[in-house]
N, C-alpha and C positions, 0 to 999 in steps of 0.2 A: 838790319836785323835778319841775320838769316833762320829760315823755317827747317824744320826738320822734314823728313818723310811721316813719320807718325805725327807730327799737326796739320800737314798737309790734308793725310789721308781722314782728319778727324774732321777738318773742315768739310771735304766732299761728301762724306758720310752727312753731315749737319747738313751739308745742299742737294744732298740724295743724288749725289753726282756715283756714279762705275767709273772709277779712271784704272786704266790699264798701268802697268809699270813705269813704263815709255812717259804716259799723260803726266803721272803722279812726280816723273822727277821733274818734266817740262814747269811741271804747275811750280815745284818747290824753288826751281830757280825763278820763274817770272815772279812769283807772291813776294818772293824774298828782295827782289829789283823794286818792287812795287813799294815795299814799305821801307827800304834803304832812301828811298824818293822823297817817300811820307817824313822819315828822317830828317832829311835834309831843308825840309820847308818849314820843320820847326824851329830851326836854327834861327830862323830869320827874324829882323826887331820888328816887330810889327806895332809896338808901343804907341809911336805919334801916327798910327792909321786909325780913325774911325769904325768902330763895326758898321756892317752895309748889308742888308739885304740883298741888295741890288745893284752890278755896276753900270746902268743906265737911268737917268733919270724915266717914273714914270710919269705918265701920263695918261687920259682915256681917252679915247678913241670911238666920238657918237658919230652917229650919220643923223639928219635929219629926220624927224618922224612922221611922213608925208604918208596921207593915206593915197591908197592905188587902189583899182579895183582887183578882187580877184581870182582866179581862175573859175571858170565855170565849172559844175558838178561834173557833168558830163568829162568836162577833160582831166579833171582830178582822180574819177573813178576808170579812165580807161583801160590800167590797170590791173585793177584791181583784182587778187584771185576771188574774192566772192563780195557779192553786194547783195543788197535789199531787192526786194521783186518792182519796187519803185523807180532804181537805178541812182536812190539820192543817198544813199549811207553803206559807209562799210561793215562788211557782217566778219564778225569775229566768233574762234570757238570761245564759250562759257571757260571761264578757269576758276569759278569757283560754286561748290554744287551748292544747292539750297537745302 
């Protein structure tokens, strides 16, 4: 299916794309290869395939859920650009007024 300049150029406009002269004909022949492609993979019998989500089966993927201890304040907050005058919590600005 080959694209024209004026649907190319109406495409970029739609993608808020600037394409120069140069770009717009580059793009009219790749779009145009692109969907000749698209073309050609509808050809194909795909009758006796299953739709598929997925070509891998899935599966999940837990770890164990083992408690640990963890980090201490102090090295959690060392960081930190601002904390509490106590050193135990992080201080944030307010984002919403009262």
């Amino acid at each position: 299916m080959a694209l024209t300049r004026v649907q190319v150029q109406h495409i970029a406009e739609l993608a808020k794309l600037k394409l120069t002269a140069e770009e717009t004909e580059r793009m009219t022949q790749q779009l145009s290869a692109i969907l000749d492609y698209a073309a050609r993979l509808q050809e194909l019998d795909t009758a006796a395939i299953p739709p598929t989500a997925s070509v891998v089966p899935l599966h999940n993927v837990l770890r164990a859920d083992v408690i640990q201890p963890s980090l201490p304040p102090s090295a959690v907050l060392a960081n930190a650009p601002d904390k509490d005058d106590g050193g135990e919590f992080f201080r944030v600005k307010a984002i919403l007024k009262e």
